[in-house]
C-alpha positions as CSV (number, residue, x, y, z in Angstrom):
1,X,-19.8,-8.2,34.0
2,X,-20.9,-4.4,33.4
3,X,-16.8,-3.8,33.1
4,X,-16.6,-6.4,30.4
5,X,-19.5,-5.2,28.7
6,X,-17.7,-1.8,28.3
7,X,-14.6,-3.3,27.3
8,X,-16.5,-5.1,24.6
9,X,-18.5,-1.9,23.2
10,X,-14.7,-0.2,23.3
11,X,-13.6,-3.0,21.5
12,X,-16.0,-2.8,19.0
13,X,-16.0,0.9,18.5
14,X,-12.3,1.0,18.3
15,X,-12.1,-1.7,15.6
16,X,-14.6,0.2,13.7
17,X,-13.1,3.5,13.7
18,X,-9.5,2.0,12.9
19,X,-11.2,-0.3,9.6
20,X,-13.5,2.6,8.4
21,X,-12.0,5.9,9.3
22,X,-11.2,7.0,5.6
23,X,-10.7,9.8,3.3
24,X,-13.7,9.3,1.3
25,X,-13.7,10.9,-1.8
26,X,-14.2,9.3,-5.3
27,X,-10.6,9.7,-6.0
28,X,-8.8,9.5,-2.9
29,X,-6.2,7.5,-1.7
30,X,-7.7,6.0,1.5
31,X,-6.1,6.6,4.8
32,X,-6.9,4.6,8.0
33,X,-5.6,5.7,11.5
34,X,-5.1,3.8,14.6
35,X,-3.4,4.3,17.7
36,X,-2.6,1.2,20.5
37,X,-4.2,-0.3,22.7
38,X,-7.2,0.8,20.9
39,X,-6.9,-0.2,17.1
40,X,-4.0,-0.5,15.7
41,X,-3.7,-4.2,15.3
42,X,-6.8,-4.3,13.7
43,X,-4.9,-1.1,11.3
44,X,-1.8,-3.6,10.2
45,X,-3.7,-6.6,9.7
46,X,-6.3,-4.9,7.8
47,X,-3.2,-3.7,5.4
48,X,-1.4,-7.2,5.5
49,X,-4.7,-8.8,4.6
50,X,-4.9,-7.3,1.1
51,X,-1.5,-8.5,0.2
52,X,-1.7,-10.1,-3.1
53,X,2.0,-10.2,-3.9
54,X,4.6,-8.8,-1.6
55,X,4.8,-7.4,1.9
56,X,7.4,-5.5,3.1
57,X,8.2,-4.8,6.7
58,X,11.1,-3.2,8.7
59,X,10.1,-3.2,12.6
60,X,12.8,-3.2,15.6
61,X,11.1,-5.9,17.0
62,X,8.8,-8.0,15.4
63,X,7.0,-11.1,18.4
64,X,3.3,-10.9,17.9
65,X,1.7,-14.1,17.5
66,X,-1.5,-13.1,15.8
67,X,1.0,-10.8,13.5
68,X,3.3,-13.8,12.7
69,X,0.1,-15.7,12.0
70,X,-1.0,-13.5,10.0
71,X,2.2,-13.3,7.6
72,X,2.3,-17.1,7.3
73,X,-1.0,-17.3,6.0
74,X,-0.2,-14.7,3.4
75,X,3.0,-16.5,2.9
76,X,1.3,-19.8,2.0
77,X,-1.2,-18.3,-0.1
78,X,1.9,-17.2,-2.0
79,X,2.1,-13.3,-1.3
80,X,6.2,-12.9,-1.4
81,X,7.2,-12.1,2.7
82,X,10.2,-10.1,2.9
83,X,11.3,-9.2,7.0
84,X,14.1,-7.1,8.4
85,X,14.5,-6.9,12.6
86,X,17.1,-5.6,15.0
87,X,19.1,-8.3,15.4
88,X,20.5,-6.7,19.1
89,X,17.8,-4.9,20.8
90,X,18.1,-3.7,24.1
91,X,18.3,-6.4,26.7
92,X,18.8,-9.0,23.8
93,X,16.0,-10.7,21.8
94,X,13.2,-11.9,24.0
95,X,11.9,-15.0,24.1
96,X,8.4,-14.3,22.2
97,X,10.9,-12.5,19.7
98,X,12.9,-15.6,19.2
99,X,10.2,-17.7,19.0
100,X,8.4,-15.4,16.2
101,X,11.2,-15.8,14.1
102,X,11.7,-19.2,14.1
103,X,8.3,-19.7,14.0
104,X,8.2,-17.5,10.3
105,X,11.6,-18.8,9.6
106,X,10.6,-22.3,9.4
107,X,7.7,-21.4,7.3
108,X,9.8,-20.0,4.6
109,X,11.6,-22.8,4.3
110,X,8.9,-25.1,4.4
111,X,7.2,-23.4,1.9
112,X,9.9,-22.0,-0.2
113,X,9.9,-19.2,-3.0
114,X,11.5,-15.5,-2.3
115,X,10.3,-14.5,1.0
116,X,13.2,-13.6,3.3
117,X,14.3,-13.0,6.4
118,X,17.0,-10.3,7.0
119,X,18.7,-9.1,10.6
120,X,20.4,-6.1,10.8
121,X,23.3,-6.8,13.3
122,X,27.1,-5.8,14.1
123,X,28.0,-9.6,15.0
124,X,31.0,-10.8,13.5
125,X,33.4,-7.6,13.6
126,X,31.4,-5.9,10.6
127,X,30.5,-1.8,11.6
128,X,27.0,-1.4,11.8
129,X,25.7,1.1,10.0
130,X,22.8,2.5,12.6
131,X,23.3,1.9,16.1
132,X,19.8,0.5,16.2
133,X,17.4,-0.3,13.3
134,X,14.7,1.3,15.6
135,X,11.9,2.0,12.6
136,X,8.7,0.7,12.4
137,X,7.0,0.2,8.5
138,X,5.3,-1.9,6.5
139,X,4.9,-1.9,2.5
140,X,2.0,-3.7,1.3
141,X,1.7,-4.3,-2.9
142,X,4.1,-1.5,-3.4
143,X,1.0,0.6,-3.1
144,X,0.0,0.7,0.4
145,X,2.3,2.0,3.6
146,X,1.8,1.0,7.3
147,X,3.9,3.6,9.4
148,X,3.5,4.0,13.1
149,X,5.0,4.3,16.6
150,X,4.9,1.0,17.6
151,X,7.0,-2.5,17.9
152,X,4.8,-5.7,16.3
153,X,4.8,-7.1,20.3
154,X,1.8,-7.6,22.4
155,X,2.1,-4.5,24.3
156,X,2.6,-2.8,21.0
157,X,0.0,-4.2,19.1
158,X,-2.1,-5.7,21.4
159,X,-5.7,-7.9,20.7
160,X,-8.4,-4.7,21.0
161,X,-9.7,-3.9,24.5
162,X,-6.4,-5.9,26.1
163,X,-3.6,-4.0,27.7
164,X,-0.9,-1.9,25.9
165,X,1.2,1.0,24.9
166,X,-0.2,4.3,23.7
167,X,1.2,5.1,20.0
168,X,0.0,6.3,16.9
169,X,-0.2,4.0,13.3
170,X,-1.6,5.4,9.8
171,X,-2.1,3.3,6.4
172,X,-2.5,5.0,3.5
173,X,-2.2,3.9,-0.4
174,X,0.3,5.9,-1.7
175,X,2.8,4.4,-4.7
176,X,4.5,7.3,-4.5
177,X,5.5,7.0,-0.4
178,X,6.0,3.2,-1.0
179,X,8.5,3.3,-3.7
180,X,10.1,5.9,-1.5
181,X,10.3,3.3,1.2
182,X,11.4,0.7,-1.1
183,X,14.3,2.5,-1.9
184,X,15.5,3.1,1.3
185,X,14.4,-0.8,3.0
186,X,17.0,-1.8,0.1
187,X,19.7,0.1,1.2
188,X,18.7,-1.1,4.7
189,X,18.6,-4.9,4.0
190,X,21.7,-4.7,1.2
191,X,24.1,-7.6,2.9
192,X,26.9,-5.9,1.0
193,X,27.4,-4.1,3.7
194,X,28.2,-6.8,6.4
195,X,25.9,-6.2,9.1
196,X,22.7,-7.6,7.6
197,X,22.8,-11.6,8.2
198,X,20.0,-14.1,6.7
199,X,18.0,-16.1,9.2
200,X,17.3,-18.5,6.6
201,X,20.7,-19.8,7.1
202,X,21.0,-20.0,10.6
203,X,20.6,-23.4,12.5
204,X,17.2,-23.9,13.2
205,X,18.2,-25.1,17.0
206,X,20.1,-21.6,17.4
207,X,19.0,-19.6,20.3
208,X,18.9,-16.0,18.9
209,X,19.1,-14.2,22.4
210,X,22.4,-15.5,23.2
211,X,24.0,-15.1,20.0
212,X,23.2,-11.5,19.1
213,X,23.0,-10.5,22.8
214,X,21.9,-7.1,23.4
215,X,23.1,-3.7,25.8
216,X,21.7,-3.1,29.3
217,X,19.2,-5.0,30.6
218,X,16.0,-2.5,30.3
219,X,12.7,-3.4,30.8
220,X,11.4,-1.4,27.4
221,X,13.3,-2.2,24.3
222,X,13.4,0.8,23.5
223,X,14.8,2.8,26.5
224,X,18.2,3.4,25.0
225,X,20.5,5.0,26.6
226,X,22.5,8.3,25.4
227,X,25.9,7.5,23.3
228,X,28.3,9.0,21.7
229,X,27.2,9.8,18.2
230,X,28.8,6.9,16.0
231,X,27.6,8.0,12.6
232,X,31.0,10.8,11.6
233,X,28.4,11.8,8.5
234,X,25.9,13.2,10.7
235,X,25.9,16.6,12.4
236,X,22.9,16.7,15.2
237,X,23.0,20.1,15.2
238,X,22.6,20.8,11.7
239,X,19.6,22.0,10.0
240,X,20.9,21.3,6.3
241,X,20.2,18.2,4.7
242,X,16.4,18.1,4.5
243,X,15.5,18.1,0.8
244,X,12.5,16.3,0.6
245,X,9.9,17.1,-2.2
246,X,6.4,16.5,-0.2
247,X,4.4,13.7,-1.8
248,X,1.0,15.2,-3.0
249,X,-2.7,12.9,-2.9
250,X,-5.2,13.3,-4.7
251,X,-7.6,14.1,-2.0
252,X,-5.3,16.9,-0.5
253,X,-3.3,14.6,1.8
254,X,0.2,15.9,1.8
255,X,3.3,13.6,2.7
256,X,6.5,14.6,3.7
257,X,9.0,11.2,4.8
258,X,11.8,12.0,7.5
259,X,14.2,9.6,8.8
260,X,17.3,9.4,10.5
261,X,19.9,10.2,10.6
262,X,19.4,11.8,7.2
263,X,17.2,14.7,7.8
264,X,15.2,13.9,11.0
265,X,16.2,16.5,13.2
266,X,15.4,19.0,10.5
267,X,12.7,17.8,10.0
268,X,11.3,17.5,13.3
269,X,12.1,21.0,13.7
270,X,10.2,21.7,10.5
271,X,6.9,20.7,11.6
272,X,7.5,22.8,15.0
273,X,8.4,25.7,13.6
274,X,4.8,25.7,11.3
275,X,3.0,26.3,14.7
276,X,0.9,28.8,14.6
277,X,-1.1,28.1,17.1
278,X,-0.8,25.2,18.8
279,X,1.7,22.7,19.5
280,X,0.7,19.5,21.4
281,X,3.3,16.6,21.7
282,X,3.3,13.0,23.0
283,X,6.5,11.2,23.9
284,X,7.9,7.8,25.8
285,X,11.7,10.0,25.9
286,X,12.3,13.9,25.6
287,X,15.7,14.1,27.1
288,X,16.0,18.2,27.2
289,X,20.6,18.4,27.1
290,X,22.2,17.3,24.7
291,X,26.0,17.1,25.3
292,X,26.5,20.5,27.3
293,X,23.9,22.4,26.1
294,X,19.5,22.5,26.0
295,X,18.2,19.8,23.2
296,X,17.7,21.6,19.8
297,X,14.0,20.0,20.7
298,X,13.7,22.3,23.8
299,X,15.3,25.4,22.4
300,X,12.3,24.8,19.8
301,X,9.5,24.1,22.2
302,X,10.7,27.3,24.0
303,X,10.4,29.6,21.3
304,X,7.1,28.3,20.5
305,X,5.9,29.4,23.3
306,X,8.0,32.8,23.1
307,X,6.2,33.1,19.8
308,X,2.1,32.9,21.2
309,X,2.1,28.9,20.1
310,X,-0.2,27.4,23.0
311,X,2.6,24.6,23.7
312,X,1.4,21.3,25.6
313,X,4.2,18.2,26.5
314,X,2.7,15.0,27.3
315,X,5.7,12.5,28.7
316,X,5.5,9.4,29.4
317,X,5.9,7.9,33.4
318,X,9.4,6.4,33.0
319,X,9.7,5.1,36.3
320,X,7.7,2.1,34.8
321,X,11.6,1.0,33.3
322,X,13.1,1.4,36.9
323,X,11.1,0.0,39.2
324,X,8.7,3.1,40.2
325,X,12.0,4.9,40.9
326,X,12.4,8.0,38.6
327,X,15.0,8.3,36.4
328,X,17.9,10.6,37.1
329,X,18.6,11.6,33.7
330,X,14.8,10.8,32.7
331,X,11.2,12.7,31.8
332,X,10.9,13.9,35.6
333,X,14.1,16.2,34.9
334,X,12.9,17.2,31.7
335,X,9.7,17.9,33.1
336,X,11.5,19.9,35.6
337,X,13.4,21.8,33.6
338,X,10.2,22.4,30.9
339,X,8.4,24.7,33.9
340,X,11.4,26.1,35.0
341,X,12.1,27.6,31.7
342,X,8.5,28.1,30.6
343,X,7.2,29.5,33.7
344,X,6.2,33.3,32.0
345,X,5.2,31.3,28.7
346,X,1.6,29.4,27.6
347,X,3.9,26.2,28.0
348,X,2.3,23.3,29.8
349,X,4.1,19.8,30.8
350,X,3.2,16.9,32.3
351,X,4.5,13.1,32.9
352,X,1.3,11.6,32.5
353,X,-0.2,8.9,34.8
354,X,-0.2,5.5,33.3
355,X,-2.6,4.1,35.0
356,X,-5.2,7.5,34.2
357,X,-4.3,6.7,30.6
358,X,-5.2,2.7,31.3
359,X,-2.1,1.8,29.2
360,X,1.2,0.3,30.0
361,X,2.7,3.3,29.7
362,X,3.2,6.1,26.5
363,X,5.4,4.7,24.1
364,X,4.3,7.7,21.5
365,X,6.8,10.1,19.4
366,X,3.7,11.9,18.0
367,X,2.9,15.6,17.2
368,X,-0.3,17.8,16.6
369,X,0.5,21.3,15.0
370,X,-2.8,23.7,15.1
371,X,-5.2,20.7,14.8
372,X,-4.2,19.2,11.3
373,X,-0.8,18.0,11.4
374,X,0.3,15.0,12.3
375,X,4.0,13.7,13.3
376,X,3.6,10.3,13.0
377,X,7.0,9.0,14.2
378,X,9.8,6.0,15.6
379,X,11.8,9.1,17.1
380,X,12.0,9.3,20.5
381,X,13.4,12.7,21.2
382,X,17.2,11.8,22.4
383,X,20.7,11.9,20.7
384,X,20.8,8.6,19.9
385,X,17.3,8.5,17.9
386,X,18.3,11.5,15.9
387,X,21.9,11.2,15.1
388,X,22.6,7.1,14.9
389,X,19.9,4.6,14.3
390,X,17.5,4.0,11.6
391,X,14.1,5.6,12.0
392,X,10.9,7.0,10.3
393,X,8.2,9.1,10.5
394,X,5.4,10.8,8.5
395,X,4.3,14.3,8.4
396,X,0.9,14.2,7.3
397,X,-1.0,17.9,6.4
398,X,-4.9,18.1,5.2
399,X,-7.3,15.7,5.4
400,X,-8.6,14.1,8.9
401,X,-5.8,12.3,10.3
402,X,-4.7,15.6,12.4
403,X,-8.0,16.2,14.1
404,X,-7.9,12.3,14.6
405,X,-5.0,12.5,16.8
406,X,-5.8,15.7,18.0
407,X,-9.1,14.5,19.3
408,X,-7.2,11.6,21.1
409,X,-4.4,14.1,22.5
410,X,-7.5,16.0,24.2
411,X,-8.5,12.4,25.5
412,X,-5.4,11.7,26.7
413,X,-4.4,15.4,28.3
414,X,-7.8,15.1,30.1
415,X,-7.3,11.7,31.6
416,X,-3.9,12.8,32.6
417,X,-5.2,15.8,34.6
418,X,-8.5,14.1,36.0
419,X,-8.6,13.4,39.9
């Protein structure tokens, strides 16, 4: 009973701090943080809940009940629904996935007007354009963004106080960010370009799984493994291409958009090279070689440290894909090779304890730089993620979402060090 009891105060607290934490000045555009298990359902349903006439979401995979609930009753009180999912996720579409789908599917037919829904695929011969469409964002109004680490699954946006991945999620009203997004979700959902299909015309008997398939059979989604880079206008190991002009709020907030491929491996970069101080970092993959040589990620984390930037890792247990057995090629051999060649620098790593952190296991790509800014992110730190699929993240400077997820890193690094 006492057990219960505290799960129910977290509960409550969590779902407090997710629906009120906001920048709160007269003029501000308001900004709500979450992070899962704690809040972050209670984040996306508070920003699909003011939907009045369109929402907008792009998500790898998209099986939450409550979240599918959600979008149907938005649908049927006439708020336009437009959806795009990875049509072959790792392992194929599971079977909450499918049912999602043809759970909202059916509902747009039934209740007709524009709402849509799109899957980005390479059936049928057509060249994909990403090797996965791996982001995770929703547009509400054309005013208000949802941008976060996680899938819309149970595990990654699970009921408060249940079990779940650790990630990060911010909603903000921005126009300025949304029509941003907007312009690159229609690129991403054009069907011009052949690998986009409409599940509106797809027989409703159709078992998803077995027609799109999927790659090797791992137990996360998202644990891809390395490729050969597939997209020939995309050099990993360039720096040029990041043009972005940051996107200013009134209250100080300051929003700079990276993706992938386009700029994100600049623009990871970016925000590490602004340490000054510290440097903490949170990821479910940080694979340290790339091809033959270190990661441009660890040559960066290195000379962090070389420069006096307190440098902390956080990486998640990824024996939890394989059976408790670590990985050969995993976070144990980055971890490995993170003390080796940080040994004479203020450079601290650790694969952190899942069941310390009382959460499935860290599906995070998030960074902290000096307290105040916040990498809010889709991009796991491999090749793949930077150089072929179709991701987002958010750097966001001033204002309180960095000490937010800087107070939760400190939570986090703590519980992953206690006895």
């Amino acid at each position: 009973m006492r057990k219960n009891f505290s799960q129910f105060i977290r509960y409550i607290y969590s779902t407090l701090l997710a629906v009120f934490f906001t920048a709160a000045t007269a003029h501000a555009i308001p900004i709500a943080v979450g992070a899962a298990p704690d809040n972050n359902q209670a984040v996306l349903l508070k920003a699909i809940s003011v939907a009045s006439r369109e929402i907008v979401m792009n998500v790898y995979e998209l099986s939450n009940k409550v979240v599918a609930d959600a979008l149907v009753a938005k649908m049927k009180a006439g708020v336009r629904v437009v959806i795009l999912v990875e049509g072959q996720p790792v392992g194929g579409f599971q079977k909450k996935a499918q049912a999602a789908q043809q759970y909202l599917v059916a509902h747009m037919k039934a209740i007709g007007g524009q709402s849509e829904f799109k899957i980005m695929t390479g059936v049928g011969g057509h060249k994909r354009r990403f090797r996965y469409n791996h982001a995770k964002y929703t547009i509400i109004d054309r005013t208000d963004v949802v941008v976060g680490s996680e899938n819309y699954t149970d595990s990654g946006h699970p009921r408060m106080g249940g079990p779940g991945n650790r990630g990060w999620e911010v909603l903000m009203r921005s126009p300025d960010l949304a029509q941003a997004l907007l312009k690159i979700f229609a690129y991403d959902i054009d069907m011009r370009f052949g690998d986009v299909i409409d599940a509106r015309n797809l027989p409703s008997d159709v078992v998803l799984g077995q027609i799109f398939g999927g790659l090797q059979p791992f137990l996360d989604p998202d644990d891809v493994p390395e490729i050969d880079f597939i997209n020939p206008n995309v050099d990993p190991w360039s720096m040029g291409g990041y043009h972005n002009t940051p996107i200013r709020t009134t209250d100080g907030q300051i929003v700079d958009l990276v993706r992938s491929p386009d700029n994100s491996l600049a623009g990871v970069i970016r925000v590490m090279r602004s340490a000054q101080r510290t440097l903490d970092v949170q990821l479910m993959s940080f694979n340290g070689i790339w091809g033959l040589g270190l990661a441009p990620f660890m040559t960066e984390i290195l000379d962090a440290a070389r420069r006096g930037v307190r440098v902390r890792v956080m990486l998640n247990d990824d024996s939890v894909f394989s059976r408790g057995e670590p990985r050969p090629n995993g976070n144990q051999r980055t971890l490995r090779q993170l003390r080796e060649l940080g040994r004479e620098l203020p450079l601290e790593a650790v694969v952190a304890s899942n069941a310390k952190l009382r959460i499935n296991y860290i599906h995070n790509k998030g960074i902290v730089v000096d307290g105040h800014t916040a990498f809010v992110s889709s991009i796991n730190w491999t090749q793949n993620s930077v150089a072929n699929n179709r991701e987002l993240a958010l750097v966001l400077r001033g204002g309180e979402v960095g000490p937010y997820y800087q107070s939760l890193f400190e939570k986090d690094w703590r519980a992953a060090h206690s006895q």
